[in-house]
C-alpha positions as CSV (number, residue, x, y, z in Angstrom):
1,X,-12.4,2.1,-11.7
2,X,-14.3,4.0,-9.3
3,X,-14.5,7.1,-12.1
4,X,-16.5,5.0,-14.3
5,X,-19.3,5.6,-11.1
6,X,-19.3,8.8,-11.0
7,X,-16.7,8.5,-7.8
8,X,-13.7,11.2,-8.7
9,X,-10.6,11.1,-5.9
10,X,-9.1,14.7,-6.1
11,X,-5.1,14.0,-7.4
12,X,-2.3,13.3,-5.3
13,X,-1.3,11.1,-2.5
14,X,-2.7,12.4,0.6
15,X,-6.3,12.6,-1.2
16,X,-5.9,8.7,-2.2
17,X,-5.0,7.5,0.8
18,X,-7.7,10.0,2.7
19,X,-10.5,7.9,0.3
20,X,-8.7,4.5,1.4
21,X,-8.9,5.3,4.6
22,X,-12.4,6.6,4.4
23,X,-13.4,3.3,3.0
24,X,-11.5,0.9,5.2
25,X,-13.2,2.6,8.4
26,X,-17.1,1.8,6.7
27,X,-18.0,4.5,4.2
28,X,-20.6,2.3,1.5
29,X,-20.3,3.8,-1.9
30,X,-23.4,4.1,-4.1
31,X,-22.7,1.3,-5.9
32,X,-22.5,-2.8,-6.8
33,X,-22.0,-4.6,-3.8
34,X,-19.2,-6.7,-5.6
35,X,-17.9,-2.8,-6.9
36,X,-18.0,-2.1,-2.8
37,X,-15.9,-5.7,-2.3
38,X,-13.4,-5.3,-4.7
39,X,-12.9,-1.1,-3.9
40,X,-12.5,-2.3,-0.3
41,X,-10.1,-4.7,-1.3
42,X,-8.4,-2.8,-3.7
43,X,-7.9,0.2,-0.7
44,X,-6.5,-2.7,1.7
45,X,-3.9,-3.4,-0.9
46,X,-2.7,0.4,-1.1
47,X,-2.7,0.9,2.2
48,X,-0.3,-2.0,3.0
49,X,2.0,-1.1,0.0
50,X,2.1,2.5,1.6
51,X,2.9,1.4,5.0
52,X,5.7,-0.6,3.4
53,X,6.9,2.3,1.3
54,X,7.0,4.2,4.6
55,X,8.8,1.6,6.3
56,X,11.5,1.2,3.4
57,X,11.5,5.2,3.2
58,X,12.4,5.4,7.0
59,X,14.8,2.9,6.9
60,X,16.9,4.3,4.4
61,X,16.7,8.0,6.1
62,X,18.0,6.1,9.3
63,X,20.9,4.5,6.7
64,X,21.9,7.5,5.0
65,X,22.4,9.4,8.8
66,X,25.0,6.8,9.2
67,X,27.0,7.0,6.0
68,X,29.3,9.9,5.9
69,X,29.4,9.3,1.9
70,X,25.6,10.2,1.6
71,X,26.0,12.9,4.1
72,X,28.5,14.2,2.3
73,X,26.6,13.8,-1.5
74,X,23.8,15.6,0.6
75,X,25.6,18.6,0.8
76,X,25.2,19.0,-3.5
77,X,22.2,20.6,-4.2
78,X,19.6,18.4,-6.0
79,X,20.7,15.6,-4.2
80,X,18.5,13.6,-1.3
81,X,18.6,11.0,0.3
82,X,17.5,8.2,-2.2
83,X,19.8,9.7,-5.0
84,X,22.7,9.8,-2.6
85,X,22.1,6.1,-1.9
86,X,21.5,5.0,-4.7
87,X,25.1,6.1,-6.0
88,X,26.6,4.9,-3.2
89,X,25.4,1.9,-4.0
90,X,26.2,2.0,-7.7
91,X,29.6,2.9,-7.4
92,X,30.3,2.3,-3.6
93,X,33.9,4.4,-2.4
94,X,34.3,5.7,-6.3
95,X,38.0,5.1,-6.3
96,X,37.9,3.3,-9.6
97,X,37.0,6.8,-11.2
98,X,40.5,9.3,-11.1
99,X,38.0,12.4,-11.6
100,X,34.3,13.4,-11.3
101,X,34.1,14.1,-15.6
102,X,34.6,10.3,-15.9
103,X,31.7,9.6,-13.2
104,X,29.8,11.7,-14.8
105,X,30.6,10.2,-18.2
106,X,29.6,6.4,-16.7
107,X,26.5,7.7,-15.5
């Protein structure tokens, strides 16, 4: 929205949330008061839903440091902590598989 202005945000995260925060502490763009409002609004919005992606991100780190199974997937290269969870999850002690080519054939 903000590109149809004139206002570019370089790309990636930390540059988004470096404008959001910019905003939410008073920088006044050059434009539309109701543009302003609704930027403003829009940067309150993303800033909650990345404080909330932090917190969910956290909170599975401190998970996975509990579960010897993800520990243990950890150890493959390639795999972190979300993937390793997310098969635990999927497929919890994998018992019901007699070898790794038919988990990799249900996958």
């Amino acid at each position: 929205m903000v590109a149809e202005f004139g206002v570019y945000i370089a790309k990636g995260l930390a540059r988004v949330i470096g404008f959001a925060e910019d905003i939410l502490v008073g920088e006044v763009l050059d434009l539309p008061d109701i543009a302003n409002e609704v930027i403003h609004n829009l940067c309150e919005h993303l800033m909650a839903l990345h404080a909330r992606i932090r917190w969910y991100e956290n909170r599975l780190k401190q998970v996975a440091k509990e579960d010897a199974r993800v520990r243990l997937l950890r150890t493959i290269p390639g795999v972190g902590v979300v993937t390793a969870s997310a098969i635990i999850a999927s497929i919890g002690d994998g018992h019901q598989f007699s070898n790794g080519r038919e988990f990799a054939a249900s996958c």
